[in-house]
C-alpha positions as CSV (number, residue, x, y, z in Angstrom):
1,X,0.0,0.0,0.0
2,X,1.1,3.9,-0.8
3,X,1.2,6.5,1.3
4,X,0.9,10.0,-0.2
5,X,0.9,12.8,1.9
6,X,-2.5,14.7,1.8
7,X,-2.1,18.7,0.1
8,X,-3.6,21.5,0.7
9,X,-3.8,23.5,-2.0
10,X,-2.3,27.5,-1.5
11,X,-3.9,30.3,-2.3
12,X,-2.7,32.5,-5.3
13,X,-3.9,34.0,-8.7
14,X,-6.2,31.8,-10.8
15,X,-6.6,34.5,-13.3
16,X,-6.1,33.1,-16.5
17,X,-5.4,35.5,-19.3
18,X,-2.9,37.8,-17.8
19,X,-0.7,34.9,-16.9
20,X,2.4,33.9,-18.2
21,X,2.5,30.4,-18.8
22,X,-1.0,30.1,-20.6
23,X,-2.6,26.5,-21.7
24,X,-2.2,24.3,-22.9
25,X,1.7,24.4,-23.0
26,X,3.6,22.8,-26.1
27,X,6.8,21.6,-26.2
28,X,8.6,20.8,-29.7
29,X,11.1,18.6,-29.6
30,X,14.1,19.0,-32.0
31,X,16.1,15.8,-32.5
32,X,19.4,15.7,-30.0
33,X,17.7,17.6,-27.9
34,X,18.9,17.7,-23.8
35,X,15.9,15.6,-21.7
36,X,17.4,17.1,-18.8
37,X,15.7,20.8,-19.9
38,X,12.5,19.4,-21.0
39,X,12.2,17.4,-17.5
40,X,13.4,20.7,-15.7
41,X,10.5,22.5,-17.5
42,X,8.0,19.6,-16.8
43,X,8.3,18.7,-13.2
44,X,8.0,21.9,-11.7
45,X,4.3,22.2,-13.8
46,X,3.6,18.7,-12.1
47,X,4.6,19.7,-8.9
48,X,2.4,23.1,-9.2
49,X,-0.6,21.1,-10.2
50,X,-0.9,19.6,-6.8
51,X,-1.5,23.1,-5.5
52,X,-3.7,25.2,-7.8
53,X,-6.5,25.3,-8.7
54,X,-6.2,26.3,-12.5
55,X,-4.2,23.0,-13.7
56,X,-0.9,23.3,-15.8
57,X,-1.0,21.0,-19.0
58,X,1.1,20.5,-22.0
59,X,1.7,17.9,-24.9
60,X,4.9,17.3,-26.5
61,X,5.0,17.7,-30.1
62,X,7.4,16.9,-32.9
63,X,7.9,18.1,-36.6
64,X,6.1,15.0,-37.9
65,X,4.8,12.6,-35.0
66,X,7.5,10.5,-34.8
67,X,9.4,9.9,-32.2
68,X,12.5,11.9,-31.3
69,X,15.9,11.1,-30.2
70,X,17.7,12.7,-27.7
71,X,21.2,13.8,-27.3
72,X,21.5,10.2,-25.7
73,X,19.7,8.8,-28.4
74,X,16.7,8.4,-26.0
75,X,13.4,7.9,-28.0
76,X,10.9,10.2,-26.6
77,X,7.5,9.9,-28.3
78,X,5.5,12.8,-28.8
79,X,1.7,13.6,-28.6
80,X,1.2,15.5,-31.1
81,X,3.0,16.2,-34.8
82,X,2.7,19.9,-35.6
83,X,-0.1,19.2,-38.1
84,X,-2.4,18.3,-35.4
85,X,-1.4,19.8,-32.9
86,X,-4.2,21.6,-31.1
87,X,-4.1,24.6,-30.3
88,X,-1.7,26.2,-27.6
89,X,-1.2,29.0,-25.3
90,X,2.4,28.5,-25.0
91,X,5.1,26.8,-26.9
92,X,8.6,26.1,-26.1
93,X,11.5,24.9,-28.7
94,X,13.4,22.1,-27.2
95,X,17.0,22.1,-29.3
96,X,20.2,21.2,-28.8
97,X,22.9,20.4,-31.1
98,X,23.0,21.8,-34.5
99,X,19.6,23.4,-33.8
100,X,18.5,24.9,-37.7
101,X,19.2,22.1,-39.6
102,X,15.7,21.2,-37.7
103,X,14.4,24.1,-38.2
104,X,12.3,23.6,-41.8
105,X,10.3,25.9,-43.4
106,X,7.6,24.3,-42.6
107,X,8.4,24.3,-38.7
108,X,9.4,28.3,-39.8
109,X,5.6,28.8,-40.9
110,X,4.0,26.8,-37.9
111,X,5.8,29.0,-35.8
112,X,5.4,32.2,-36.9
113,X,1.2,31.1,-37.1
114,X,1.4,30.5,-33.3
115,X,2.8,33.8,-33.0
116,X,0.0,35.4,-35.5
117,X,-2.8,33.8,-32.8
118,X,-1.0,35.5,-29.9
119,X,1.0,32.0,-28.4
120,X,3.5,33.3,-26.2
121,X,7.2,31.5,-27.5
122,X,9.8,30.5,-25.8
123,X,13.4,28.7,-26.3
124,X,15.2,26.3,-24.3
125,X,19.1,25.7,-24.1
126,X,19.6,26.4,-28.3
127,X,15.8,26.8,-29.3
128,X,16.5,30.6,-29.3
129,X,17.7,29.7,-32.8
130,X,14.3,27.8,-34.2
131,X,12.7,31.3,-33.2
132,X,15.7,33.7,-34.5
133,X,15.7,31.6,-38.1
134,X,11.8,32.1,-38.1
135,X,11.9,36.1,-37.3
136,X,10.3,35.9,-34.5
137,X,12.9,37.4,-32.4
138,X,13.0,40.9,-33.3
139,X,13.0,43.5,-30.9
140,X,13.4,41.3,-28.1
141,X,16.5,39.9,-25.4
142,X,17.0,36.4,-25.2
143,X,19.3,33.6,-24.1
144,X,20.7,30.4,-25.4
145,X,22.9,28.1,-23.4
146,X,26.9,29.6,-22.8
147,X,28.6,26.8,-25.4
148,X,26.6,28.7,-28.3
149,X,26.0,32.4,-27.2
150,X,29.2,33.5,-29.7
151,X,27.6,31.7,-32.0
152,X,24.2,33.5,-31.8
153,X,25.7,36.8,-31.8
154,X,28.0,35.9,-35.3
155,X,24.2,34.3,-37.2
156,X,21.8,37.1,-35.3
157,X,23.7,40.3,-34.9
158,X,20.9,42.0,-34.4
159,X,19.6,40.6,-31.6
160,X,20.0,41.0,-27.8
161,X,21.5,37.9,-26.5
162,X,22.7,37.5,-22.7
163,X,24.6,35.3,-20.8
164,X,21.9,35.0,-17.8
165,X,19.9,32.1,-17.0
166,X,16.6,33.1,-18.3
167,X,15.2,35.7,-20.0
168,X,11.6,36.7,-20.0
169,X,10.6,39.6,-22.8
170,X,7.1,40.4,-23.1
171,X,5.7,37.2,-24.9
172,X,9.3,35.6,-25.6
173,X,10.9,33.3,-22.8
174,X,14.5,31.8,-23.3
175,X,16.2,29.2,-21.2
176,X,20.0,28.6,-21.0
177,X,18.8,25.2,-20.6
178,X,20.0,22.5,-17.5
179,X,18.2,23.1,-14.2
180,X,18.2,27.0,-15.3
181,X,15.0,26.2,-16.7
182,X,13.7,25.3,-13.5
183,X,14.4,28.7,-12.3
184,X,12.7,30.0,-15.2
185,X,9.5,28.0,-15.0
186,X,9.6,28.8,-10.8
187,X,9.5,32.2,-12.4
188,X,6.8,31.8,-14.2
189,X,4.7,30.0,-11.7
190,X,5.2,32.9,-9.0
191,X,4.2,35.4,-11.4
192,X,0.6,32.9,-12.1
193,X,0.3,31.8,-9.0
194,X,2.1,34.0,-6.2
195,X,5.3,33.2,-4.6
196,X,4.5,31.0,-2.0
197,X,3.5,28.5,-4.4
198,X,6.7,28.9,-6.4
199,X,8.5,28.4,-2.8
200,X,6.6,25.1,-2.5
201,X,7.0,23.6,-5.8
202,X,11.5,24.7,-5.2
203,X,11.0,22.7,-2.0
204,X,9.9,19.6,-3.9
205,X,12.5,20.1,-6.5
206,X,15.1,19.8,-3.4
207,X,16.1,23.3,-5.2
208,X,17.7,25.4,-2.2
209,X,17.2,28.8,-3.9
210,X,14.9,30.1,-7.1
211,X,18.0,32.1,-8.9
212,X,17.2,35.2,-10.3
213,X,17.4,35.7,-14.2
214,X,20.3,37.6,-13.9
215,X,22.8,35.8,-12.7
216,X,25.5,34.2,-15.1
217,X,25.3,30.8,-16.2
218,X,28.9,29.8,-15.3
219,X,31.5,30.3,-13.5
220,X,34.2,32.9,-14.5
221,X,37.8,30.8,-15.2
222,X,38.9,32.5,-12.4
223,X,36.6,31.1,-10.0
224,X,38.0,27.8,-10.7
225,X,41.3,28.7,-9.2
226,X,42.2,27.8,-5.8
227,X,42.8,31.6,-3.7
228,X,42.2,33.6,-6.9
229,X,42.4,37.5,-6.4
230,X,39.0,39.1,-6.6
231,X,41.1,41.3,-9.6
232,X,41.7,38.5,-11.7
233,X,38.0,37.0,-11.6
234,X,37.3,41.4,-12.7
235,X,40.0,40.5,-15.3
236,X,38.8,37.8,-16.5
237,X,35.4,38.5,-17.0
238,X,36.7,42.0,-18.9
239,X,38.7,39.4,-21.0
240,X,36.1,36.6,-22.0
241,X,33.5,39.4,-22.9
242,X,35.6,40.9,-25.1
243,X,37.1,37.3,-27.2
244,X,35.6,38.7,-30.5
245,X,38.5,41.4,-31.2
246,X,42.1,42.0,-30.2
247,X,43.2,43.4,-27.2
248,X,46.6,43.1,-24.6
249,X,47.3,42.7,-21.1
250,X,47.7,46.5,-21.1
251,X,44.3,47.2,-22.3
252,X,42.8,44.5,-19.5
253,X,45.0,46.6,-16.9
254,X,43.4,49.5,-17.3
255,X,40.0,48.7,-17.9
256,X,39.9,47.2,-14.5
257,X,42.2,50.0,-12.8
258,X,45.5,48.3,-12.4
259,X,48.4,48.6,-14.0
260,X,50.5,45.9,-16.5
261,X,53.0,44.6,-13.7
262,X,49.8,44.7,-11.3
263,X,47.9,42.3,-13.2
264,X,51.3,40.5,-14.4
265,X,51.8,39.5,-10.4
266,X,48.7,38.4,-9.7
267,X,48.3,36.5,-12.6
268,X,51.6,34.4,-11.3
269,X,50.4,34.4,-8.0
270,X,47.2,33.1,-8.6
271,X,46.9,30.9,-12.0
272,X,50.6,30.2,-12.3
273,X,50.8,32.0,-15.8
274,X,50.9,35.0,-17.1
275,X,48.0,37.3,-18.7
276,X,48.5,37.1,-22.0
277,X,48.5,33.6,-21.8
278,X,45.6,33.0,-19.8
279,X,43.7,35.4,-22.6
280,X,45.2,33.2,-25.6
281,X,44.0,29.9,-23.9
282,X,40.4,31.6,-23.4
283,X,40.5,32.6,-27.0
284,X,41.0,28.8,-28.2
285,X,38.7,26.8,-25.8
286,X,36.0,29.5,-27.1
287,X,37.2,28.4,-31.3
288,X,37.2,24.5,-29.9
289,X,33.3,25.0,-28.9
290,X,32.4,27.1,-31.8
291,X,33.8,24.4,-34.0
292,X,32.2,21.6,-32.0
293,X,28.7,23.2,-31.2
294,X,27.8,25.2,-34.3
295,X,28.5,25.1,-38.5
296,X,30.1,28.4,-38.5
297,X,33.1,28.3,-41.2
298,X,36.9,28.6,-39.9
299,X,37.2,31.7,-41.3
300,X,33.7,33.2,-39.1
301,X,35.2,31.0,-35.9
302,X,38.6,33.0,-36.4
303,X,37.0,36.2,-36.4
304,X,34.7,35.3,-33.2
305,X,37.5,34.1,-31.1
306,X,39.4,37.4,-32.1
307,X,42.5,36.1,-34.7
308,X,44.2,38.4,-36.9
309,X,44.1,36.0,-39.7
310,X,42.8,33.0,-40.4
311,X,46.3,31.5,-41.2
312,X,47.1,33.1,-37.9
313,X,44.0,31.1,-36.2
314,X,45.3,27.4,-37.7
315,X,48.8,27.8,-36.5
316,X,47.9,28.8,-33.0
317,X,45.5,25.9,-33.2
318,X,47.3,23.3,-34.4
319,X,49.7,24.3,-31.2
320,X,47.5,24.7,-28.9
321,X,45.4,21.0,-29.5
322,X,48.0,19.2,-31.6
323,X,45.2,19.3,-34.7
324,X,44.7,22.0,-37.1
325,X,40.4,23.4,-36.9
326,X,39.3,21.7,-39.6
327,X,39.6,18.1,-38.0
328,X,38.1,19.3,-34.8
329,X,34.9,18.7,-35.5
330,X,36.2,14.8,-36.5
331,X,37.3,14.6,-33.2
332,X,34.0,15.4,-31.7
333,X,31.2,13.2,-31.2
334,X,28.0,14.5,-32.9
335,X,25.6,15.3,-29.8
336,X,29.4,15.3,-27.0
337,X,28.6,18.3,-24.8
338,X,32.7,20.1,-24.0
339,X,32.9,20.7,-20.4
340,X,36.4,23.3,-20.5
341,X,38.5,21.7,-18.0
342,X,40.6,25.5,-17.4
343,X,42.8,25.4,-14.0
């Protein structure tokens, strides 16, 4: 026999136009994408439905029906295809890896219909891109998972991409993706059904804290580093935000106050290198990920990751991972997630 604790349901708003997760929710599921984000978006609904009154529900939906692999290859079937899908109040784009080459025309014009009816859109981990290659991210600040922000900025110049955890604009949320989407969906459910709910459901999730949107989604290289000088993590920070065009130690030094031999000491002191080198190893590990995660061209990767030349770019490469770029993404397994293992 089963013993479930008896709930009693909280009070909070039941309102149902005004709030920001409106049903039924859809979630389309683009091949190799991360189950961990769509069970981070799920559970917390789950959990909420124990406690309110107006019920969360979704379907998952793929392009055609069929069911969709994972990034493990895990077969998740879907509810719906987007043919028959019924209609929705919300819709979130579930991608991964290599995100457009799943993004169809025909997904394109399904999409940009459920924004014509008033669906409110959102993207988890790299399903910013489905709804930047449809248009229907003009105007508004998103985010996409760290691995692939460069990569955003080089294909969507033109729109506001952040490094934070979630972003909620108007009728757009975006999810870095990981358990940041549970912060994002506890979001969403304090803003529908008041915060003590949202406290609840983070209680069930054993989640210690709801994080606001704006903090980063990973750690700064510094903060990896055993006794690391508050002035390097400032340094370093200055440094990876700024990988896209040349700069020196010197220029580092005085944009956080110090001077050259400042930062030069506690560079030693702290990482055991010097500045300069610290900055070129940042710039590679950011070209290894383009050229794992993304189909950007050697030539756009060089310019992202700040090279002079692209001739330049190879030979630094080639030195720094004993392989030139162009067999990089050889190396690579088609759906590996790089973790940068930085001292």
């Amino acid at each position: 026999m089963s013993v479930r604790a008896k709930v009693t349901p909280l009070m909070g708003t039941e309102a149902n136009a005004d709030h920001l997760l409106r049903n039924p929710i859809g979630f389309l599921l683009v091949p190799r994408f991360t189950v961990i984000a769509l069970s981070s978006a799920i559970e917390p609904l789950r959990i909420a439905n124990r406690y309110v009154t107006r019920k969360y529900s979704w379907k998952l939906i793929s392009a055609d029906g069929k069911a969709v692999a994972d990034g493990n290859g895990l077969q998740i079937q879907p509810d719906r295809s987007i043919e028959n899908a019924e209609a929705l109040g919300t819709l979130f784009v579930c991608a991964d890896h290599d995100p457009e080459k799943a993004a169809s025309r025909r997904t394109s014009t399904w999409l940009r219909g459920l924004d014509r009816k008033g669906v409110t859109l959102g993207g988890i981990d790299a399903g910013a891109f489905v709804l930047a290659k449809a248009g229907l991210l003009d105007n508004r600040r998103v985010t996409v998972h760290w691995e692939v922000i460069e990569a955003f900025r080089e294909r969507y110049p033109g729109i506001e991409v952040t490094e934070s955890l979630f972003e909620v604009d108007r009728d757009r949320l975006t999810s870095a993706g990981g358990v940041a989407v549970i912060d994002m969906m506890l979001h969403a459910i304090a803003a529908d059904h008041g915060q003590a709910i949202a406290d609840r459901v983070a209680e069930h999730c054993l989640h210690d804290h709801i994080r606001n949107a704006s903090e980063l989604q990973r750690m700064a290289l510094s903060g990896k580093a055993p006794a690391t000088d508050p002035k390097v993590s400032q340094a370093i920070r200055y440094a990876e935000s700024r990988l896209d065009r040349p700069f020196t130690p010197t220029d580092v030094a005085k944009g956080i106050g110090l001077s050259t031999r400042q930062l030069s000491r506690l560079f030693r002191v702290a990482l055991g290198e010097s500045p300069a080198r610290c900055f070129f190893r940042l710039r590679l590990e950011r070209a290894r990920l383009l050229l794992r995660r993304t189909e950007m061209t050697i030539l756009d990767v060089s310019v992202a990751c700040g090279f002079a030349s692209q001739a330049h770019f190879s030979r630094s490469y080639r030195a720094g991972f004993g392989h030139p770029p162009r067999e990089e993404r050889l190396h690579a397994r088609p759906a590996q997630r790089l973790v940068m293992d930085l001292p």
